[in-house]
Structure formats: structure tokens, C-alpha cells
NULUMGU-505951 format. One record per residue (C-alpha): residue in one letter; chain; x, y, z. Coordinates in Angstrom, 1 decimal, padded with zeros to 4 digits. Example, Ala and Ser with C-alpha at 12.3 -4.5 7.8 and 13.67 -1.06 7.14 Angstrom:
! NULUMGU-505951
kolza lumdo A	kedo A	c1 012.3	c2 -004.5	c3 007.8
kolza lumdo S	kedo A	c1 013.7	c2 -001.1	c3 007.1
! end
This chain:
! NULUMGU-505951
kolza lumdo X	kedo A	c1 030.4	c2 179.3	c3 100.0
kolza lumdo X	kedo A	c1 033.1	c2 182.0	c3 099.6
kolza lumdo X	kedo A	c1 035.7	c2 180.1	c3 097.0
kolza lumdo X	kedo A	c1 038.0	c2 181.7	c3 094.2
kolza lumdo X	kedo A	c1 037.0	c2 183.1	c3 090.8
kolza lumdo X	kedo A	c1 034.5	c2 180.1	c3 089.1
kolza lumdo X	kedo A	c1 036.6	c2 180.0	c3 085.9
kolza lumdo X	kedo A	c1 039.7	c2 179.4	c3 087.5
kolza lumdo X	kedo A	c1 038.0	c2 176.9	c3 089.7
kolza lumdo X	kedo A	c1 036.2	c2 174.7	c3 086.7
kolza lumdo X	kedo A	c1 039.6	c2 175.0	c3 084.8
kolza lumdo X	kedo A	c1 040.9	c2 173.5	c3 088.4
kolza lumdo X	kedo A	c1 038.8	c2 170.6	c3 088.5
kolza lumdo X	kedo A	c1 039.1	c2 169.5	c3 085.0
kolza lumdo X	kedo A	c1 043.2	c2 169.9	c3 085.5
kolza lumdo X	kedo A	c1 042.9	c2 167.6	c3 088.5
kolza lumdo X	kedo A	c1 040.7	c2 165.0	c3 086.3
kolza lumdo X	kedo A	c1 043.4	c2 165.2	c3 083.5
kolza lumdo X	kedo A	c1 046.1	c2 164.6	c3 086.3
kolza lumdo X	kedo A	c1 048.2	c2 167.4	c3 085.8
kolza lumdo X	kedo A	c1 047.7	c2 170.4	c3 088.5
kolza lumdo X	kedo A	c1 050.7	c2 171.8	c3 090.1
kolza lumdo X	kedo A	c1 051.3	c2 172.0	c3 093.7
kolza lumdo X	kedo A	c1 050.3	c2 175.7	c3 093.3
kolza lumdo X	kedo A	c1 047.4	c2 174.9	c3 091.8
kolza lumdo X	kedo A	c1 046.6	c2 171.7	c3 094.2
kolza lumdo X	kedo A	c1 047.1	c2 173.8	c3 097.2
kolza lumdo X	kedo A	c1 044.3	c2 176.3	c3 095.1
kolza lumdo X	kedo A	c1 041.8	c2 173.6	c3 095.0
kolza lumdo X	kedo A	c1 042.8	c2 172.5	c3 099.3
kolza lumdo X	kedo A	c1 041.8	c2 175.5	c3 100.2
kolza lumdo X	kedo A	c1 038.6	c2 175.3	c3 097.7
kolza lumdo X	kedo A	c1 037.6	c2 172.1	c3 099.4
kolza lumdo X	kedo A	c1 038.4	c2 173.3	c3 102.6
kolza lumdo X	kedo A	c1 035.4	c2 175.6	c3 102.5
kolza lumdo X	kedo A	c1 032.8	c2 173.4	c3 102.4
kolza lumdo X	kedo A	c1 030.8	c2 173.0	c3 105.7
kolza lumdo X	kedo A	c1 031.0	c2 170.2	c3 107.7
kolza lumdo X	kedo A	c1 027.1	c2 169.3	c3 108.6
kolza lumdo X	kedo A	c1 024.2	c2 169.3	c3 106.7
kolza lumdo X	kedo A	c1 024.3	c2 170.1	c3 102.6
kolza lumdo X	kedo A	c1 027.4	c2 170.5	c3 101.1
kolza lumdo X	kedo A	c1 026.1	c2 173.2	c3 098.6
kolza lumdo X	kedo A	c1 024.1	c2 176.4	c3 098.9
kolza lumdo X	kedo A	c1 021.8	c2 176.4	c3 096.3
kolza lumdo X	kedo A	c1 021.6	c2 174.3	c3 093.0
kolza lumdo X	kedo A	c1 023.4	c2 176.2	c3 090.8
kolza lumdo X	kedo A	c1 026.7	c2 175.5	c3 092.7
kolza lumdo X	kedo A	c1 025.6	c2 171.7	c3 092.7
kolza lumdo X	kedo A	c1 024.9	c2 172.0	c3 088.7
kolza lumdo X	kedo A	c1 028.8	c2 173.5	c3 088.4
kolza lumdo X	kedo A	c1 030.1	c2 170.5	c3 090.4
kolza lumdo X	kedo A	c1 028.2	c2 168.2	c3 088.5
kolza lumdo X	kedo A	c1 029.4	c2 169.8	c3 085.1
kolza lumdo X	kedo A	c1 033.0	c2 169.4	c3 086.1
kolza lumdo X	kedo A	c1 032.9	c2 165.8	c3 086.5
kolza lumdo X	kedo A	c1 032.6	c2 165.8	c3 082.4
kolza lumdo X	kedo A	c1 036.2	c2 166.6	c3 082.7
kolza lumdo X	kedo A	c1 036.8	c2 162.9	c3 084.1
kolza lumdo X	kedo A	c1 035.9	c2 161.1	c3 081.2
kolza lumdo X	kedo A	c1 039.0	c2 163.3	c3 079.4
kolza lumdo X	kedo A	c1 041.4	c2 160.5	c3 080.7
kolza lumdo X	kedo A	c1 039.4	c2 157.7	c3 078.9
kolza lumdo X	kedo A	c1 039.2	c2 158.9	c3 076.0
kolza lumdo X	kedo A	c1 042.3	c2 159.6	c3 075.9
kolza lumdo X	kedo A	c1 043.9	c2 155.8	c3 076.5
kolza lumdo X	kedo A	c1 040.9	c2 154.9	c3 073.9
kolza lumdo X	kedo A	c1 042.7	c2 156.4	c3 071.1
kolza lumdo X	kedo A	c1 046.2	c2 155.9	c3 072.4
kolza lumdo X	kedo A	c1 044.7	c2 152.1	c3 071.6
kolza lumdo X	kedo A	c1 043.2	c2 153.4	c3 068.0
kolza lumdo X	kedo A	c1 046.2	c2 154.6	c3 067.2
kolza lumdo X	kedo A	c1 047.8	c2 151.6	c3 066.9
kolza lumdo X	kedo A	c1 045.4	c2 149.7	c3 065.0
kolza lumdo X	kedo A	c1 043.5	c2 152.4	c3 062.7
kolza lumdo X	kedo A	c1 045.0	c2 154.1	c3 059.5
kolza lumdo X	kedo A	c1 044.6	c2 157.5	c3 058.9
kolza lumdo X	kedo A	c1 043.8	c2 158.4	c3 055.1
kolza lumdo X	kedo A	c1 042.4	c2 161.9	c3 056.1
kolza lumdo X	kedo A	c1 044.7	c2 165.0	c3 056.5
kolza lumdo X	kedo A	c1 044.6	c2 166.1	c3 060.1
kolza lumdo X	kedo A	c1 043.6	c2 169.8	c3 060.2
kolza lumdo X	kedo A	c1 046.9	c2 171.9	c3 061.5
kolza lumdo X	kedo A	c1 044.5	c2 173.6	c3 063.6
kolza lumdo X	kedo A	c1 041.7	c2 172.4	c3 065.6
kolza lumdo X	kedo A	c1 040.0	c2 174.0	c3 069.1
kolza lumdo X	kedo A	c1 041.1	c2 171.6	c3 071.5
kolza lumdo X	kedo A	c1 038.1	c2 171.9	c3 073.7
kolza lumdo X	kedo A	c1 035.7	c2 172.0	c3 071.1
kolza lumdo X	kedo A	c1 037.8	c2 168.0	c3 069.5
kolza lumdo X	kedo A	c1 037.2	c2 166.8	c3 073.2
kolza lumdo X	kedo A	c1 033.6	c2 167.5	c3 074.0
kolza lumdo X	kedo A	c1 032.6	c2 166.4	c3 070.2
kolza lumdo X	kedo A	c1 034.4	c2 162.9	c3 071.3
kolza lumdo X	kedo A	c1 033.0	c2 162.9	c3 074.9
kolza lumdo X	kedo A	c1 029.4	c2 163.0	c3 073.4
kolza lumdo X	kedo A	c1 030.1	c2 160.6	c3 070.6
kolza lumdo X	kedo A	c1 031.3	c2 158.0	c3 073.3
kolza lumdo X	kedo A	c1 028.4	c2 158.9	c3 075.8
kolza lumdo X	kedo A	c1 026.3	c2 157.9	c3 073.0
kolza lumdo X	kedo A	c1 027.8	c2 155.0	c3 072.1
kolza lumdo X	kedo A	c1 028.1	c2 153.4	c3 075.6
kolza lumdo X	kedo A	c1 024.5	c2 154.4	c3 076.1
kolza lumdo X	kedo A	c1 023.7	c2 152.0	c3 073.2
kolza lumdo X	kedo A	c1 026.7	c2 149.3	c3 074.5
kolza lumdo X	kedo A	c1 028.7	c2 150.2	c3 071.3
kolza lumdo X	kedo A	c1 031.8	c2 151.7	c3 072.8
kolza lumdo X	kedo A	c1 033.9	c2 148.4	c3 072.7
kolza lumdo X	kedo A	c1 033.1	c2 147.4	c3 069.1
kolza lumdo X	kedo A	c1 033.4	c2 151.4	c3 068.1
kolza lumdo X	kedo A	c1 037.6	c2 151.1	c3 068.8
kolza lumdo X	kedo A	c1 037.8	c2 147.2	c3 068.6
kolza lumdo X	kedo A	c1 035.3	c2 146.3	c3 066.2
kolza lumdo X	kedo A	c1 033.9	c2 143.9	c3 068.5
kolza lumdo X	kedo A	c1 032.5	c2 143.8	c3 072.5
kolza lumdo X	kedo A	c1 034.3	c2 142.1	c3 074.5
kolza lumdo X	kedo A	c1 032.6	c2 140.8	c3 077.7
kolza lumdo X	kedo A	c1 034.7	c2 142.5	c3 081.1
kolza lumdo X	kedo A	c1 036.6	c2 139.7	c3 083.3
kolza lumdo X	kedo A	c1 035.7	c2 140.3	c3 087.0
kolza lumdo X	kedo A	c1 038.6	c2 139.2	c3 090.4
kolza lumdo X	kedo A	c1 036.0	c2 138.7	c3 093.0
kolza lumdo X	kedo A	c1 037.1	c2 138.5	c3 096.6
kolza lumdo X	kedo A	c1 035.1	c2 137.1	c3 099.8
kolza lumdo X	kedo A	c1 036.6	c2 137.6	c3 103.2
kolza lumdo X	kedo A	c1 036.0	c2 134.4	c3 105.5
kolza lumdo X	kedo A	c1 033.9	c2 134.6	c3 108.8
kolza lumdo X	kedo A	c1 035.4	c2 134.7	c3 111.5
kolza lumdo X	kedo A	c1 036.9	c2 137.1	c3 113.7
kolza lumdo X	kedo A	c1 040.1	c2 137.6	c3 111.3
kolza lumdo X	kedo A	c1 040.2	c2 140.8	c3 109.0
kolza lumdo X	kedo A	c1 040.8	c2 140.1	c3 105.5
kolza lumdo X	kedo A	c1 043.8	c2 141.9	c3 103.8
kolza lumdo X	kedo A	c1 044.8	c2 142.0	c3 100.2
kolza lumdo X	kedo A	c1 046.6	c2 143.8	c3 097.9
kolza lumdo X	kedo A	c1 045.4	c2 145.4	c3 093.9
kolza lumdo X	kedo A	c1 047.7	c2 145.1	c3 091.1
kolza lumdo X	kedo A	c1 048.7	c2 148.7	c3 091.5
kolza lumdo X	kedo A	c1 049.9	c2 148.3	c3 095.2
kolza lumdo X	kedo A	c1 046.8	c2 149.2	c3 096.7
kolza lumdo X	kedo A	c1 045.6	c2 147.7	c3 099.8
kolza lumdo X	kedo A	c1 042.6	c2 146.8	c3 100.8
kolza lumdo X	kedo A	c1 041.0	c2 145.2	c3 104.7
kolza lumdo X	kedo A	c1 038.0	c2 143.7	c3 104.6
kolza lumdo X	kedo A	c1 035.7	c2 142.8	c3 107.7
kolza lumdo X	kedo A	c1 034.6	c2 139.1	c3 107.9
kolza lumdo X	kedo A	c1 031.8	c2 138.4	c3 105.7
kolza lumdo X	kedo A	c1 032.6	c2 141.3	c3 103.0
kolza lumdo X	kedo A	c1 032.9	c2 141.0	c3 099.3
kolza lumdo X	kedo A	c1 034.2	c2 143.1	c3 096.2
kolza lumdo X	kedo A	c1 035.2	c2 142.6	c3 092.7
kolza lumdo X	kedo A	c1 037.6	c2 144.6	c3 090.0
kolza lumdo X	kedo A	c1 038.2	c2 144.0	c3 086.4
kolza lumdo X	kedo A	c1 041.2	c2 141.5	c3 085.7
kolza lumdo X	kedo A	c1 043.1	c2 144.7	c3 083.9
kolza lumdo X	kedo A	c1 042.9	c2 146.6	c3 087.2
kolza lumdo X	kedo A	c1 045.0	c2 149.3	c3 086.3
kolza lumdo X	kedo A	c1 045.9	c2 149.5	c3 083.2
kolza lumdo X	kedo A	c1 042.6	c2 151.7	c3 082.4
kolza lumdo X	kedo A	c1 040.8	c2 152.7	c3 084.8
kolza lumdo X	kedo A	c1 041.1	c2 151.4	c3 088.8
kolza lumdo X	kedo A	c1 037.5	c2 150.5	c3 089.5
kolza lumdo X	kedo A	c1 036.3	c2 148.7	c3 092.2
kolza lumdo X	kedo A	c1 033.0	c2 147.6	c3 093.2
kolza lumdo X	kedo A	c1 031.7	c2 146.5	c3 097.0
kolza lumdo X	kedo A	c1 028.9	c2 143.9	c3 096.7
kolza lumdo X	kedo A	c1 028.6	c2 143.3	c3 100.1
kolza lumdo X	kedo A	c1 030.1	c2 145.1	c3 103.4
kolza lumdo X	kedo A	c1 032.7	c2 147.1	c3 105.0
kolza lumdo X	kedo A	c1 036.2	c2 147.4	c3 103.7
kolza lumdo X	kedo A	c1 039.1	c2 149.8	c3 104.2
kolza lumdo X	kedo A	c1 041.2	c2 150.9	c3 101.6
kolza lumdo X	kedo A	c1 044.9	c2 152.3	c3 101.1
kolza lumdo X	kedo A	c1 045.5	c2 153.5	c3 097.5
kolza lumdo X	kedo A	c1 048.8	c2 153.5	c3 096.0
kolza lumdo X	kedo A	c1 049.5	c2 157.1	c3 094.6
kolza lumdo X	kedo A	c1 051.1	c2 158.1	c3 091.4
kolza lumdo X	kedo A	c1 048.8	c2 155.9	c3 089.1
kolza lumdo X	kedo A	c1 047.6	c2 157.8	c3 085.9
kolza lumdo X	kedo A	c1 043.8	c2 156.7	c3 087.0
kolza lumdo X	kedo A	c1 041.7	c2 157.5	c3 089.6
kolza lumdo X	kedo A	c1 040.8	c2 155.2	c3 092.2
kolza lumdo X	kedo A	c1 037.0	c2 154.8	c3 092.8
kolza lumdo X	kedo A	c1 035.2	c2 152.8	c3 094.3
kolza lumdo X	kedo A	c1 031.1	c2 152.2	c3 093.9
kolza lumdo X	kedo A	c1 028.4	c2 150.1	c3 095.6
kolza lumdo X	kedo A	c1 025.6	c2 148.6	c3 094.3
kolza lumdo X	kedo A	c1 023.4	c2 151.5	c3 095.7
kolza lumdo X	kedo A	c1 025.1	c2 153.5	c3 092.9
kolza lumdo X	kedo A	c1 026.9	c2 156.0	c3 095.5
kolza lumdo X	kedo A	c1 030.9	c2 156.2	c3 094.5
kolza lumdo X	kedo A	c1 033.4	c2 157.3	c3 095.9
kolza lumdo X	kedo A	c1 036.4	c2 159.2	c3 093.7
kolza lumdo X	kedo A	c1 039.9	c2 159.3	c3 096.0
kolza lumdo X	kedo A	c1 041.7	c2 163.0	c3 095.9
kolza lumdo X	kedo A	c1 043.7	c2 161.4	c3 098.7
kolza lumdo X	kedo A	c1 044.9	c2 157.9	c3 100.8
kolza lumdo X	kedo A	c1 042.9	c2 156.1	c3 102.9
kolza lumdo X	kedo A	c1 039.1	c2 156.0	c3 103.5
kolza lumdo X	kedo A	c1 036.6	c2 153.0	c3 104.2
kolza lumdo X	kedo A	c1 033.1	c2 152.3	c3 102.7
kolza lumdo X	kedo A	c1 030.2	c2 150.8	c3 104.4
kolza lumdo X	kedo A	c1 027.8	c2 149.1	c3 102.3
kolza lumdo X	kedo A	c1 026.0	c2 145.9	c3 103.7
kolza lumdo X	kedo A	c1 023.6	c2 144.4	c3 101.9
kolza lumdo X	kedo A	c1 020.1	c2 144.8	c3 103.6
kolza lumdo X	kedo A	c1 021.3	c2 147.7	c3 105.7
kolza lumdo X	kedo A	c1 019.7	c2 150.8	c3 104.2
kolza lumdo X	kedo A	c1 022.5	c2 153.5	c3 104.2
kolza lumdo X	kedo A	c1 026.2	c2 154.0	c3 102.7
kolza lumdo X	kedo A	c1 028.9	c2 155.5	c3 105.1
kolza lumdo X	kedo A	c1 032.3	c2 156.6	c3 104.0
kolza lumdo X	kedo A	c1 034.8	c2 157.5	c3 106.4
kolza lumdo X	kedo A	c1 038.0	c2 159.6	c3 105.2
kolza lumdo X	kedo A	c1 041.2	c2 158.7	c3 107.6
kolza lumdo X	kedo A	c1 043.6	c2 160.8	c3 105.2
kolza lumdo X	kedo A	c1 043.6	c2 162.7	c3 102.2
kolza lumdo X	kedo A	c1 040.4	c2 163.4	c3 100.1
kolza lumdo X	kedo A	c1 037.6	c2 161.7	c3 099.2
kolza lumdo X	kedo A	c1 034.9	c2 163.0	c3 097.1
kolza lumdo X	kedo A	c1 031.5	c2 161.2	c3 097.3
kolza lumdo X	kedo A	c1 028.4	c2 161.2	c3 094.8
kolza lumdo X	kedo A	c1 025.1	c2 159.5	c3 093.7
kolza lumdo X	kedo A	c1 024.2	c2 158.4	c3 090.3
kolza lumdo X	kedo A	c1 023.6	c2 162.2	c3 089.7
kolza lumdo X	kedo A	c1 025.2	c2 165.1	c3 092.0
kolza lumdo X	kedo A	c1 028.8	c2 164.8	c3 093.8
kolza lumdo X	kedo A	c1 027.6	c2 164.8	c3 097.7
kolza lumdo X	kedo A	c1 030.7	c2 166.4	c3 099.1
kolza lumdo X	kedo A	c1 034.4	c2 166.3	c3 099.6
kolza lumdo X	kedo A	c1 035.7	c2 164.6	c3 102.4
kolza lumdo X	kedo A	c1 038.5	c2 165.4	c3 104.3
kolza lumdo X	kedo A	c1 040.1	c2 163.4	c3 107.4
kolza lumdo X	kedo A	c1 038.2	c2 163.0	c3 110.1
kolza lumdo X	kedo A	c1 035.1	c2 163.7	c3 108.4
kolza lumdo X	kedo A	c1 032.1	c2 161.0	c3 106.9
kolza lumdo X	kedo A	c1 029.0	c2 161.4	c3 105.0
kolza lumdo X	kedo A	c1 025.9	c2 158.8	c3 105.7
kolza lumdo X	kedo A	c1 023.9	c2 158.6	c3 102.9
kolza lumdo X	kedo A	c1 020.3	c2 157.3	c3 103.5
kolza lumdo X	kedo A	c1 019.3	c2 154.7	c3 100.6
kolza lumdo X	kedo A	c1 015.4	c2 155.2	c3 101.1
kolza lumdo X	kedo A	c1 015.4	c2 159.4	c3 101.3
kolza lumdo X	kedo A	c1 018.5	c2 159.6	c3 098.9
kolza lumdo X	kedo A	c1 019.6	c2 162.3	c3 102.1
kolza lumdo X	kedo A	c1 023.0	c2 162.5	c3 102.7
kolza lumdo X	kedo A	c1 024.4	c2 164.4	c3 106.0
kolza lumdo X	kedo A	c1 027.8	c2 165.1	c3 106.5
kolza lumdo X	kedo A	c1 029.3	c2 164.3	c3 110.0
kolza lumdo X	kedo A	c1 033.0	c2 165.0	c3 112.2
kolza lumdo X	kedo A	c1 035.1	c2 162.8	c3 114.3
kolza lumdo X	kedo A	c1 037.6	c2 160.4	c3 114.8
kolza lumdo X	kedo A	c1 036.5	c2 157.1	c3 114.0
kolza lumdo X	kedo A	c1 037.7	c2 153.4	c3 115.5
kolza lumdo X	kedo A	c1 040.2	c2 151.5	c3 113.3
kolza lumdo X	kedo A	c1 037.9	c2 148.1	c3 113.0
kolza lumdo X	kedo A	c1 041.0	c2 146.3	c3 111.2
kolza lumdo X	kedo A	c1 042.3	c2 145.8	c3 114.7
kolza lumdo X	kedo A	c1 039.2	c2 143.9	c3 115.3
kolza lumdo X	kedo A	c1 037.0	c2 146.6	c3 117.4
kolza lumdo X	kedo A	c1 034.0	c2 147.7	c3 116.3
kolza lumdo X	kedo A	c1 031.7	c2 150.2	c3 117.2
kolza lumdo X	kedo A	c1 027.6	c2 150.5	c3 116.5
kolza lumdo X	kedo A	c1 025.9	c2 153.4	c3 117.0
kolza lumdo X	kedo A	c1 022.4	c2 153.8	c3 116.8
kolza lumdo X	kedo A	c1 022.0	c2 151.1	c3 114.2
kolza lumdo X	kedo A	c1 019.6	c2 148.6	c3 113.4
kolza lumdo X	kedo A	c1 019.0	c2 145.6	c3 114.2
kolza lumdo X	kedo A	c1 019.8	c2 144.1	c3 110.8
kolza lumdo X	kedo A	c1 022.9	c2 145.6	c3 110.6
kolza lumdo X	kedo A	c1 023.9	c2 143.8	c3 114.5
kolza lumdo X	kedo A	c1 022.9	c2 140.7	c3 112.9
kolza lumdo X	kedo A	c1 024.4	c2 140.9	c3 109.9
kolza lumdo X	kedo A	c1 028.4	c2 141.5	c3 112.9
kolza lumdo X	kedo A	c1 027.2	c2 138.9	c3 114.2
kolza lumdo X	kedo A	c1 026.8	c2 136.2	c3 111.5
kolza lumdo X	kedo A	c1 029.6	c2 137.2	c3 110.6
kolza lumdo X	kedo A	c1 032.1	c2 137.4	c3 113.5
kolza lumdo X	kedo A	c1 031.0	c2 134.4	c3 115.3
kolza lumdo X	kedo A	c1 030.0	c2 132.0	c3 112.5
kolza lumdo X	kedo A	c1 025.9	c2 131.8	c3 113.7
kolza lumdo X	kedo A	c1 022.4	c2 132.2	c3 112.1
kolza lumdo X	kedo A	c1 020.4	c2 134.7	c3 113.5
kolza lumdo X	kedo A	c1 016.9	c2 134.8	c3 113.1
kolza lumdo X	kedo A	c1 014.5	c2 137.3	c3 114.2
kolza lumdo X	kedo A	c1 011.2	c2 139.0	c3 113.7
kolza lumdo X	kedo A	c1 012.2	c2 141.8	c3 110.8
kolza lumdo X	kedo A	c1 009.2	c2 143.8	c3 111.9
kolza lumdo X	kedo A	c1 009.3	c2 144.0	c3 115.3
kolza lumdo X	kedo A	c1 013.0	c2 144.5	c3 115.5
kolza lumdo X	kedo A	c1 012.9	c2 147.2	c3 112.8
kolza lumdo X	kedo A	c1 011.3	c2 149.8	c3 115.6
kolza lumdo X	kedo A	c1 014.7	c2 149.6	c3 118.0
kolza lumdo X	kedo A	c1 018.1	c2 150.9	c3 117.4
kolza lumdo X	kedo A	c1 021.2	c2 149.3	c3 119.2
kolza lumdo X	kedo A	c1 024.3	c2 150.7	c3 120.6
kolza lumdo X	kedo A	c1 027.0	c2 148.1	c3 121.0
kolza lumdo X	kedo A	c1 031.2	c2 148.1	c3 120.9
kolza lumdo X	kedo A	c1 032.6	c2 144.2	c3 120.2
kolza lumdo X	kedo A	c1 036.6	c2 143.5	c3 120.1
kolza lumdo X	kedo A	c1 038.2	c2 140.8	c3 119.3
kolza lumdo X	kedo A	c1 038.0	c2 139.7	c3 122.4
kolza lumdo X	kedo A	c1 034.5	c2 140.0	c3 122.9
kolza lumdo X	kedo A	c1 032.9	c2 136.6	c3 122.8
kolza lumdo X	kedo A	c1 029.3	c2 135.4	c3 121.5
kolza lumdo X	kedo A	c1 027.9	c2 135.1	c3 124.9
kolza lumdo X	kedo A	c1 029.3	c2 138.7	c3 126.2
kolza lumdo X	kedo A	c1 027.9	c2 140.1	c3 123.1
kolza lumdo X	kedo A	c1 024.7	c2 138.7	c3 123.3
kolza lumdo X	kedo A	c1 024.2	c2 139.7	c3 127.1
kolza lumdo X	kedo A	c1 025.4	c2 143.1	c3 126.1
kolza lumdo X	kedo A	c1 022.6	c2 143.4	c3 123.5
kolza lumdo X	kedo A	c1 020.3	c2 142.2	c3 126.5
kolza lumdo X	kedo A	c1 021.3	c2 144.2	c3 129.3
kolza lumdo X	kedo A	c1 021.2	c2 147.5	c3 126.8
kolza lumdo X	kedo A	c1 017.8	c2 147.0	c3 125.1
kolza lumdo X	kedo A	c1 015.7	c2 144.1	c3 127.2
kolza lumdo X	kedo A	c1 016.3	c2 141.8	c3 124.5
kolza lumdo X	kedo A	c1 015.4	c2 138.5	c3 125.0
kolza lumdo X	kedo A	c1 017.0	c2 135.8	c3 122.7
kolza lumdo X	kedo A	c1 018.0	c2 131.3	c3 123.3
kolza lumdo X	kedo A	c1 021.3	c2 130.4	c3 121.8
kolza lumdo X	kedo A	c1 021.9	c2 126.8	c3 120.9
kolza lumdo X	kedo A	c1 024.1	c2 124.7	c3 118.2
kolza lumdo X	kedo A	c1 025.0	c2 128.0	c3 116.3
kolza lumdo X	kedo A	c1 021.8	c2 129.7	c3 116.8
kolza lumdo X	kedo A	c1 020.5	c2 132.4	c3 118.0
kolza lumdo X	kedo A	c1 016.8	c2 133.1	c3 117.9
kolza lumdo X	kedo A	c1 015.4	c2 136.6	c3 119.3
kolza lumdo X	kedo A	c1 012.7	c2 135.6	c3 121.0
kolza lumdo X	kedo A	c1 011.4	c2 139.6	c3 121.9
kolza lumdo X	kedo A	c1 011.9	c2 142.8	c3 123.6
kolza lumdo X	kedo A	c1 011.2	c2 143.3	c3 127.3
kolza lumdo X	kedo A	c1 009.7	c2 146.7	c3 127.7
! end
């Protein structure tokens, strides 16, 4: 990857953590991100992936920053402060001191003196056919298809803007101009940090992938250990929970909010788990068998149980009965 001078790039990154690059400098890091290709890995060899990796260090600056803006308030100083101190050196001594301490769940009574259990707002859409639309205490919004659940801390906002999806697909708008980041992380552990507007996460519960999708802006995307990529609009990354693989794909994809949604190539669990949803039935169905075939199917709001059930049939041979909210697959006619 052909990108500018590496110093000026980590300094970059950890301006852009911070939250105080210049348009200069954004438009630096634009075309940065811009080089990175759009299939396959993201990186060319590990030592690029170790550099993006140590730049996310630069994230924790903000927190430890409105930490002590709260010490400052409560603690007395009865120490001279040194006139001169290397910045750097004062930030990464306090970045390891509070990795350590929330490794032994210490940070909390470190600056408060006691730990304090977090307060979560959990929100479950409905069934039905119906997105579900909400807005974050910072203005955010957020669509959520049928079924789908998330939670944030009751101070949304005030120090960090976390948000976590339990279960399913949601869409999200973020409010620009907040002093936090906005990220938002699935139980799987992959997370997604916004460098931009609006994006949508795919996480069902039982369905063995993550898929981000970036409508504007910039979304960058990572594991529990390496950032996967930086997403621009238009592009997504599917990120396979069993082979930890990510790959990185182009295109346009539908706006579900109004309702439509597309499948492609998916399994069966994950049509079951639209369907459950959308129309308000149990499925039930042979896990094994149905794990071997992968389904192809478009629904709108329009579409109802029936159609979409004949769809599935005429497509794949499925055979399936349907009665009093129920539909059992029966098998696949070859």
C-alpha cells in the first residue's frame, strides 16, 4: 500500500483519536484510507497490521483524559507539579496504569474510590413487519428490523457513546460533533468505530458471520485484536465467526428500513430467523439437513407469508406444511 510518510501518518491517527485534525490534515488521512483495496485483506503484510493496531492506543487518550477532568474535582494536590514533563512519555505512563487496573476491575474505585456497577437502556424492536426507529441521547438515530435488540449505558454520551447489538440488524445515523466516538460492538467481539454517518451492522444470534455495511462516511471495523479495514460508502466487510476471515466486498446495498430485504446466498437459519420475525411464526426445521443449502430470497413489505414461503419452494424444492402460526420444513426435493 503506497500511503504518506509513516510518522506523519501515526501522528495522524492519534490526532484523529484525540479529535483535533484539521481539514488539511483530515483530507491527509482520506486519501490514506482511500488506498486501501477493496477485496480480499486489507493489509499487505503484518507489520502494517502491527502499526494500525499500535495506533488505536491513541483512543484510550480521550478517556483518560475525562477521568482526570473528574479527579480534578474531587482529589487534592499536595505535590508540586513538575514545570516540565514529556507529554507523551505522562500519557503512555497513565495509559498502562489504567490498562492495568481495568484488567484487575480496579479502574472505577482507582478515581472514585468505589465500583460502581454500569446501568444498561436496553431496546427490543417488536415483530412484525414495522421497522423500529429510535433516537440516542446525543441525537443519534438508530432503525432496527423486527426482532432486533441493543443496549447502551444510561450516561450515553457523556463519556464515551458505546453501543452494543445483542441480537440483529440495525441501521445507524450518528449525530456529528460529539467529543466521543461512536462505536458500536457485537457480542462476537467485532466493533465498529464511525470516522463517518451512517452504516448498518448485521449480527443475529445463531447466524455465523458479522456484516457492516457503510452508506456514508467512514467506518472502521476490527476484532478483539487487529482493525479489519476502513470502510467507505458503498463498501462492506463480512466477517466469518468460525474462520475469524474477513473479506471485503463493493456495492450498493438495499435500504431494508423501507421494508425490503434482500438474502443472498444465506443460510437457512438466517431465512428463519426473517421469518419469525416478520410474520410472527415458529419455524422449525432439521438444523442438519438444512445447514447443506444456501437460499436466495428478496421479501418487501408487501410480500406475504404464503408468497414467501412458495418463493423458498419454487427456488430450492423445499417442501414445508403451514398451520396455526407454524411452519414446519418437512425436506428438500432434489
Amino acid at each position: 500500500m503506497s500511503h504518506p510518510d509513516q510518522q506523519i501518518i501515526d501522528l495522524l491517527l492519534e490526532k484523529h483519536a484525540l479529535g483535533i485534525l484539521t481539514r488539511e490534515e483530515s483530507a491527509v488521512l482520506e486519501r490514506w484510507y482511500a488506498a486501501f483495496p477493496a477485496e480480499g485483506h486489507v493489509f499487505d503484510d503484518e507489520a502494517e497490521r502491527k502499526m494500525m493496531k499500535e495506533s488505536m492506543k491513541a483512543g484510550i487518550f480521550g478517556a483518560i483524559q475525562a477521568e482526570m477532568e473528574d479527579v480534578k474535582h474531587t482529589a487534592v494536590v499536595t505535590e508540586p507539579v513538575p514545570e516540565k514533563r514529556p507529554v507523551r512519555r505522562m500519557y503512555w505512563r497513565a495509559a498502562a496504569a489504567i490498562l492495568v487496573l481495568m484488567a484487575t476491575g480496579g479502574l472505577m474505585y482507582f478515581f472514585n474510590g468505589k465500583s460502581e456497577p454500569l446501568s444498561y437502556t436496553e431496546v427490543a424492536a417488536p415483530a412484525g413487519r414495522n421497522m423500529h426507529y429510535l433516537k440516542l441521547p446525543d441525537g443519534s438515530a438508530v432503525w432496527l428490523e423486527p426482532g432486533s435488540r441493543l443496549r447502551y449505558v444510561s450516561n450515553f454520551g457523556k463519556k464515551s457513546r458505546d453501543v452494543q447489538i445483542v441480537d440483529g440488524l440495525a441501521h445507524f445515523s450518528v449525530a456529528q460533533g460529539a467529543s466521543h466516538p461512536f462505536i458500536v460492538s457485537t457480542a462476537a467481539g467485532i466493533q465498529a468505530k464511525v470516522l463517518g454517518t451512517e452504516f448498518s451492522v448485521k449480527a443475529y444470534s445463531g447466524v455465523q458471520y458479522i456484516q457492516v455495511n457503510v452508506e456514508t462516511g467512514m467506518v472502521q471495523v476490527s476484532d478483539s485484536g487487529h482493525i479489519l479495514g476502513v470502510l467507505k460508502a458503498g463498501q462492506q466487510i463480512v466477517y466469518q465467526l468460525e474462520t475469524q476471515t474477513a473479506t471485503r466486498n463493493e456495492g450498493i446495498q438495499d435500504d431494508w428500513r423501507q421494508g425490503s430485504l434482500t438474502l443472498q446466498n444465506v443460510s437457512f437459519a438466517e431465512v428463519a430467523r426473517i421469518l419469525q420475525n416478520r410474520y410472527q411464526v415458529q419455524v422449525v426445521y432439521d438444523g442438519g439437513m438444512m445447514s447443506l443449502y444456501r437460499f436466495n430470497l428478496r421479501i418487501d413489505n408487501k410480500t406475504s407469508l404464503d408468497e414467501a414461503m412458495e418463493m423458498l419452494k419454487d427456488l430450492s424444492g423445499m417442501t414445508y406444511t403451514l398451520s396455526n402460526g407454524r411452519v414446519t420444513v418437512t425436506g428438500i426435493q432434489q
